[in-house]
Structures are given as structure tokens and as C-alpha cells.
TORVOGU-795317 format. One record per residue (C-alpha): residue in one letter; residue number from 1; chain; y, x, z. Coordinates in steps of 0.05 Angstrom, whole numbers, always signed. Layout:
% TORVOGU-795317
{"A" NUM "A" {Y X Z}};
...
***
This chain:
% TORVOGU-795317
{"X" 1 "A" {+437 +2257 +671}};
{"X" 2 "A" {+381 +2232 +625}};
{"X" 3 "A" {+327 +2257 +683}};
{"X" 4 "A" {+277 +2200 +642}};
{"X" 5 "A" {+296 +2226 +576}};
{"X" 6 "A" {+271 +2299 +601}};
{"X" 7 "A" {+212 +2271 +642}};
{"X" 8 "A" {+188 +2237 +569}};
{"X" 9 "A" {+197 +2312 +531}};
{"X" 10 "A" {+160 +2341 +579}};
{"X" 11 "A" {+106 +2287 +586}};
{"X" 12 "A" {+91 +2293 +506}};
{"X" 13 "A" {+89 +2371 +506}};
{"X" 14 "A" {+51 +2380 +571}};
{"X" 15 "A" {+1 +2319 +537}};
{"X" 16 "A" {-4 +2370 +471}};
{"X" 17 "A" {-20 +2433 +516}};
{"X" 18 "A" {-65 +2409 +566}};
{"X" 19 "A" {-107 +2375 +501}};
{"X" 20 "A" {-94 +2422 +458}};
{"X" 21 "A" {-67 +2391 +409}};
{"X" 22 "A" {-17 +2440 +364}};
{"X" 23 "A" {+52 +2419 +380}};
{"X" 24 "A" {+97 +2370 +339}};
{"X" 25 "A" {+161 +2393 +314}};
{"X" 26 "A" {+223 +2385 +356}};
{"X" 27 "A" {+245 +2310 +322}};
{"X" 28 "A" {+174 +2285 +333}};
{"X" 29 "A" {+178 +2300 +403}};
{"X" 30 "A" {+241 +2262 +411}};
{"X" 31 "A" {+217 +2203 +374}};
{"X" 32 "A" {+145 +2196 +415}};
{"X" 33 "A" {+193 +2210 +485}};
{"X" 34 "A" {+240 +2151 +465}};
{"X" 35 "A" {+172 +2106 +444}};
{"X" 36 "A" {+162 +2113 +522}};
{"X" 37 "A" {+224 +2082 +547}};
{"X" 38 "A" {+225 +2030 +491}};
{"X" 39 "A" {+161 +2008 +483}};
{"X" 40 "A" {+121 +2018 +550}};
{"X" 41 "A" {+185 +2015 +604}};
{"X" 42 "A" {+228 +1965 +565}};
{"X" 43 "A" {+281 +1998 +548}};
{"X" 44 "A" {+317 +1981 +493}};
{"X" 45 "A" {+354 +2066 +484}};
{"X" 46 "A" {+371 +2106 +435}};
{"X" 47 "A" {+353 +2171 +420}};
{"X" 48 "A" {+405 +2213 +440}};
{"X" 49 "A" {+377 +2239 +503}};
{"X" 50 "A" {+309 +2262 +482}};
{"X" 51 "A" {+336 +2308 +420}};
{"X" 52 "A" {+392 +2334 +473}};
{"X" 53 "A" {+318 +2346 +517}};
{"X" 54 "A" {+277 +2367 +465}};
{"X" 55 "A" {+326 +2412 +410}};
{"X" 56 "A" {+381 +2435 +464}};
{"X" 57 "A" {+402 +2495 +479}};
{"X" 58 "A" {+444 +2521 +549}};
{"X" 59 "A" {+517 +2521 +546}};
{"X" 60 "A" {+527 +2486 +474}};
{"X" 61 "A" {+543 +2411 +458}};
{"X" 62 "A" {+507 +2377 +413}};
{"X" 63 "A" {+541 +2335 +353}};
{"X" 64 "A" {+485 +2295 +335}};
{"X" 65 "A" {+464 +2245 +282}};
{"X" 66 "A" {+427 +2189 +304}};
{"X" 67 "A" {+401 +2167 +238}};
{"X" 68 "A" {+369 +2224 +205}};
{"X" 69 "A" {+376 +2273 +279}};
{"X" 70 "A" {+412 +2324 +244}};
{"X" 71 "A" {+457 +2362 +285}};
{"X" 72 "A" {+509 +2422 +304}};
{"X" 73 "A" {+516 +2461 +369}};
{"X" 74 "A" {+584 +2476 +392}};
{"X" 75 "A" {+595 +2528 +444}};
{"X" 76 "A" {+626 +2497 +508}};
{"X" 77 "A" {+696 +2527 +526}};
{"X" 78 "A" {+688 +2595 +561}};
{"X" 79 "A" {+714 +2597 +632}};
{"X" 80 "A" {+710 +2513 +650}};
{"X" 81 "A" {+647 +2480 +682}};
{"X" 82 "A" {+626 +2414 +673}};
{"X" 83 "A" {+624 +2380 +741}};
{"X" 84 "A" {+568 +2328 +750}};
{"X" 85 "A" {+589 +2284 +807}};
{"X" 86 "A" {+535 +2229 +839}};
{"X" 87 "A" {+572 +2162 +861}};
{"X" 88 "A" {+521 +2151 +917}};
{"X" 89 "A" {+496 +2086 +881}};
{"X" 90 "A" {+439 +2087 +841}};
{"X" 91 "A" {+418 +2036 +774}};
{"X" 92 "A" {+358 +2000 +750}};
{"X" 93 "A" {+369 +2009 +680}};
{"X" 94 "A" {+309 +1962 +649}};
{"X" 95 "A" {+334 +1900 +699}};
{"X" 96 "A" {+376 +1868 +639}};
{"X" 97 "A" {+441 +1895 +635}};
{"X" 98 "A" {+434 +1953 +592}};
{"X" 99 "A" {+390 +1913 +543}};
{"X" 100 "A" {+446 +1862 +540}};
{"X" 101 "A" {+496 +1912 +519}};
{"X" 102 "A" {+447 +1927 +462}};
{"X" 103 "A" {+428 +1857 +450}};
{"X" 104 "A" {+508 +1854 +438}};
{"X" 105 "A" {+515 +1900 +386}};
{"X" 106 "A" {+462 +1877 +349}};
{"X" 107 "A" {+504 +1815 +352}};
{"X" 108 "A" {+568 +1846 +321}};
{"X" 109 "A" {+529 +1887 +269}};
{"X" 110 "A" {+503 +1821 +241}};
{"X" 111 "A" {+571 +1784 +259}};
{"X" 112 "A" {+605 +1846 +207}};
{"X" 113 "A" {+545 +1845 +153}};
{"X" 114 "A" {+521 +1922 +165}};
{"X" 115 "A" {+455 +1944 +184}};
{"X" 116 "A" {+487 +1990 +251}};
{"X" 117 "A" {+552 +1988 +278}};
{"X" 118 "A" {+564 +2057 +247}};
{"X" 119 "A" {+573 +2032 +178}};
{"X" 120 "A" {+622 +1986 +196}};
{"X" 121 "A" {+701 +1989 +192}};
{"X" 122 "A" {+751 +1985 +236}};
{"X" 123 "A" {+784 +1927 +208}};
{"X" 124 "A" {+715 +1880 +205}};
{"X" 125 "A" {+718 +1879 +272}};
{"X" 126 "A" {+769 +1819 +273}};
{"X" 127 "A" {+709 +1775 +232}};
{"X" 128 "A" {+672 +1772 +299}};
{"X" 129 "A" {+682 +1706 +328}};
{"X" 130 "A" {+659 +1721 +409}};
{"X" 131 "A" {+706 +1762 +456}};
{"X" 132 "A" {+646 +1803 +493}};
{"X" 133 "A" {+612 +1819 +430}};
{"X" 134 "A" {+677 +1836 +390}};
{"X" 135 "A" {+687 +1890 +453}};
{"X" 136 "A" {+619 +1922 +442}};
{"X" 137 "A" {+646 +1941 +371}};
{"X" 138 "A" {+713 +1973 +389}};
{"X" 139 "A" {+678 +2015 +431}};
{"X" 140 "A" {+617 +2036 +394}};
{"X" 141 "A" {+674 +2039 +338}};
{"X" 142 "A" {+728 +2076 +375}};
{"X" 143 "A" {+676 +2114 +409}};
{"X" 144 "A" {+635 +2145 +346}};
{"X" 145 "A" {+714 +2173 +319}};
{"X" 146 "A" {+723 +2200 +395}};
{"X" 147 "A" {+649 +2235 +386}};
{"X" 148 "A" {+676 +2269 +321}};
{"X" 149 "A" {+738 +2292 +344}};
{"X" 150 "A" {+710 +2323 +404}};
{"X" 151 "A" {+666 +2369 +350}};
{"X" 152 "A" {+732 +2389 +324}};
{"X" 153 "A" {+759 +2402 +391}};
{"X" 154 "A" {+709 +2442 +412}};
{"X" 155 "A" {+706 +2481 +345}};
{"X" 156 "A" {+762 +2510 +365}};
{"X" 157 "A" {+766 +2509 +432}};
{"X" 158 "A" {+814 +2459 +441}};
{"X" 159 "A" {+798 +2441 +518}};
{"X" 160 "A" {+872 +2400 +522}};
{"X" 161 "A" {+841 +2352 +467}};
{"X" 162 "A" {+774 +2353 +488}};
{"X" 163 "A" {+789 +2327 +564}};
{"X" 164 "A" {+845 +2267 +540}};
{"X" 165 "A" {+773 +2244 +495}};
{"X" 166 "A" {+731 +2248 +555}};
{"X" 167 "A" {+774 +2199 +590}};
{"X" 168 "A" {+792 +2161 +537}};
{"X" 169 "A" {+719 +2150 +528}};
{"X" 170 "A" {+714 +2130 +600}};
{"X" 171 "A" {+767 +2079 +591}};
{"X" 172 "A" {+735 +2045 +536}};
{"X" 173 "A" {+664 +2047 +575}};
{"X" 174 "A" {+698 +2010 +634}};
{"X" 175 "A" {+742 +1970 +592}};
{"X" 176 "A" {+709 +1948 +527}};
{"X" 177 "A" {+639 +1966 +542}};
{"X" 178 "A" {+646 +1941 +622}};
{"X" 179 "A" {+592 +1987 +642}};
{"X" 180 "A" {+626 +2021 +703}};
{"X" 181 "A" {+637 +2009 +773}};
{"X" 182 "A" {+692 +2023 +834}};
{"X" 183 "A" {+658 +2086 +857}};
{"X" 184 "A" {+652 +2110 +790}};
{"X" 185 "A" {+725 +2085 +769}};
{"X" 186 "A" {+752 +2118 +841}};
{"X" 187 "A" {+710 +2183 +822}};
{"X" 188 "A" {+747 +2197 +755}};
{"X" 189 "A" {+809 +2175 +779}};
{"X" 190 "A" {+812 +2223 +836}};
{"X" 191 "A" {+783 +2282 +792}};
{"X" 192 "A" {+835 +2267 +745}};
{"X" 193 "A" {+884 +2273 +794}};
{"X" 194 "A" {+852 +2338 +828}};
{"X" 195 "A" {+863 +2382 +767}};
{"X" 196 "A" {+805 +2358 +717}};
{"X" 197 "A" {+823 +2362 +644}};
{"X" 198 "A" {+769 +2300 +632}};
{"X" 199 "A" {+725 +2256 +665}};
{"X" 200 "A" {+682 +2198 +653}};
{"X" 201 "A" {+612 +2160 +676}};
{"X" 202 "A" {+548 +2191 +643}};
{"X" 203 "A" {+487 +2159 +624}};
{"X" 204 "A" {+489 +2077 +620}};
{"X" 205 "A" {+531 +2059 +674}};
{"X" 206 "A" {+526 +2010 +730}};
{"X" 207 "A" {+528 +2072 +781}};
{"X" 208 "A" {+500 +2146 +776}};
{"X" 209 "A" {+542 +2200 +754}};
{"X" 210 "A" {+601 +2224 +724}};
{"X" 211 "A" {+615 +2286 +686}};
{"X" 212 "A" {+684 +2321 +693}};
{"X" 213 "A" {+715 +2376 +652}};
{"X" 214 "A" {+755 +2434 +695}};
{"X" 215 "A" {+777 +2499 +696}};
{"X" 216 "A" {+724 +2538 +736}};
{"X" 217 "A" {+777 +2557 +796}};
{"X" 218 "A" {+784 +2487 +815}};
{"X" 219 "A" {+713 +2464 +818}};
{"X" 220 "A" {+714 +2464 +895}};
{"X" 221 "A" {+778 +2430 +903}};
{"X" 222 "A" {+757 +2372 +855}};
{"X" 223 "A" {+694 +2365 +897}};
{"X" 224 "A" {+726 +2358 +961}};
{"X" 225 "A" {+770 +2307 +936}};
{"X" 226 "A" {+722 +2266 +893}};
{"X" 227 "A" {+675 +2269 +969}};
{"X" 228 "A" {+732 +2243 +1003}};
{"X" 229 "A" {+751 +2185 +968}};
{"X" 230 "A" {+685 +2158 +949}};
{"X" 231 "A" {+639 +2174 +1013}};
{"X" 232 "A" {+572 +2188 +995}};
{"X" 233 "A" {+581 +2217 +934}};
{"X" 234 "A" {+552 +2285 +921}};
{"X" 235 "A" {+553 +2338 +871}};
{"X" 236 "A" {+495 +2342 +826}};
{"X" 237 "A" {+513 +2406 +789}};
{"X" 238 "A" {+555 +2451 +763}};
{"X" 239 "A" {+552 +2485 +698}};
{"X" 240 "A" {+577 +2538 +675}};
{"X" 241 "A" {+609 +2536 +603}};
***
């Protein structure tokens, strides 16, 4: 739920008040939030989180570009909420793992000859000789096109589309990626099966949350059942498209 990602936003921006020190645009904010977690925590994220903290607004997705943080806000489908479930086990993000998964696609952008994995194509993939790292890249790969077609979904209002590329982006995380666990597998299975449209894990893996799509009049019934098959599990919020 990117609770570090918000901490760092408001960590710069209180900083800026309390010396009064006239505040940075938006981006800048983002950037100096991010420089917390990667060069003081040690961890190795992106930026995603901290323009979502720092540029967002309530009840709009944001279709962001990582390179040069230009961006679009989509409203979110009137009349669904997005469900964010807890698993009941927690992460430690900067223990290896998630810097791994980084350290990976590094690998394959080198292995394909492109600076990031976003200027590569499809078909280079097969030029990467390791299994693991060739994975990374179908994902990062498959899941950049999923990110752009849900724009277009939610452009215009397509909330069929839009849930099938939630968990088809949850597939590839747990599949390709291999960030998820049992609870979180068991959470979006039985969501799925309670009525939502899409679900999937949220933030890095390895435990914490998952986010499910739904019509609003069967949030409580996809609660109960997610609480029932993965004991301990709790929701974190509901909001309100």
C-alpha cells in the first residue's frame, strides 16, 4: 500500500515547512522521497509510489511514465470499490529478495542490448540465455502492455477488461515474477470466486496485501469469504470509486 512511499512525501514536505524552505515542485518531491528508500534504506525501488504519493489525486488512476514522470488520471469506474485485503503476513522488503528481482532485470536489459527493459521487444526476449532472468522480462514485458491497456479500459469504463488485467497481472507476478505467496494466492483465488471482477498482490510481494476490483454490493461478501479461507487476514480498506 506504499505506507513508505507516503511516509518519504511527507518527510520531504514536512522538512520544507518546518525550515522554511519554499516547497519543490511535485516531481522533485518524488525524486528526493525515492533517494530515501534507495540510498539511505537500501532499497533498490522505483518511483512509482512517491509520484502516486506526491501528484495523486482521490478516486483517479494514475498512467504514469517512469522516465520523464509524465502522466494521465483516469477516473475509477463509478459504483465498484477497490478492496484492499491484508494476508496477515508481513515483508522485509530490503532483506534481499526484492533487490534480486531488480538485480534480474538489470540482467535481461543487458542480456537484450537496451538501456531498460521498456525499450525492448517482445521477441528479444528469446536472446536471454538464463530461465529466471528470461522470466523477469516477460513480465516486466507483458506487464508494461497490461499497464496500457488498463488506461484504455478505464478510458472508457470498461470494468469487464479492466478486472481479466488485474488478474492476469497477478498471474504473471506469481508465475514469471515469483513474488507471491499461499495466503496471497488463496486471497485472490477466493475473491475471484466471491464475485470480484479482478484481484492481485500489491506492493512487492512476499506477503502484505492484495487489491480486488468489485461491484460495491458485494464488498461484504468478498470479505467474509477472503477471512475465512485465509485466517488472519483483514481488510485494510475500502475505497470508493
Amino acid at each position: 500500500v506504499s505506507s513508505s512511499a507516503a511516509l518519504g512525501v511527507a518527510l520531504v514536505r514536512g522538512l520544507c515547512a518546518a525550515f522554511s524552505i519554499p516547497a519543490p515542485p511535485a516531481q522533485t518531491v518524488a525524486r528526493l522521497a525515492q533517494r530515501i528508500e534507495n540510498d539511505f534504506i537500501g532499497l533498490q525501488c522505483g518511483i512509482m509510489d512517491h509520484m502516486v504519493s506526491a501528484t495523486g489525486k482521490a478516486r483517479s488512476a494514475m498512467h504514469l511514465d517512469c522516465r520523464d514522470l509524465s502522466y494521465n488520471l483516469h477516473s475509477l469506474p463509478a459504483g465498484h470499490v477497490f478492496l484492499v485485503i491484508h494476508s496477515g503476513s508481513g515483508r522485509k522488503l530490503s532483506e534481499g529478495i526484492y533487490n534480486e528481482r531488480v538485480a534480474e532485470c538489470r540482467a535481461a536489459a543487458e542480456a537484450m542490448g537496451v538501456a531498460s527493459l521498456r525499450d525492448a521487444e517482445a521477441a528479444q526476449i528469446a536472446d536471454i540465455d538464463d530461465k529466471l532472468v528470461r522470466q523477469r522480462a516477460q513480465h516486466v514485458l507483458s506487464e508494461n502492455d497490461r499497464v496500457n491497456a488498463a488506461a484504455q479500459a478505464l478510458a472508457s469504463a470498461d470494468v469487464v477488461t479492466l478486472g481479466a488485467l488485474i488478474t492476469a497481472s497477478h498471474q504473471s507476478l506469481a508465475t514469471d515474477y515469483e513474488v507471491s505467496s499461499a495466503p496471497l494466492d488463496m486471497l485472490v483465488k477466493t475473491t475471484l470466486s466471491a464475485g470480484a471482477l479482478g484481484s492481485r498482490l500489491t506492493g512487492a510481494g512476499f506477503g502484505g496485501c492484495i487489491v480486488c476490483l468489485a461491484a460495491a454490493d458485494l464488498a461484504d461478501d468478498i470479505v467474509a469469504a477472503a477471512q475465512e479461507a485465509v485466517p488472519g487476514s483483514w481488510l485494510l480498506d475500502s475505497i470508493a470509486c
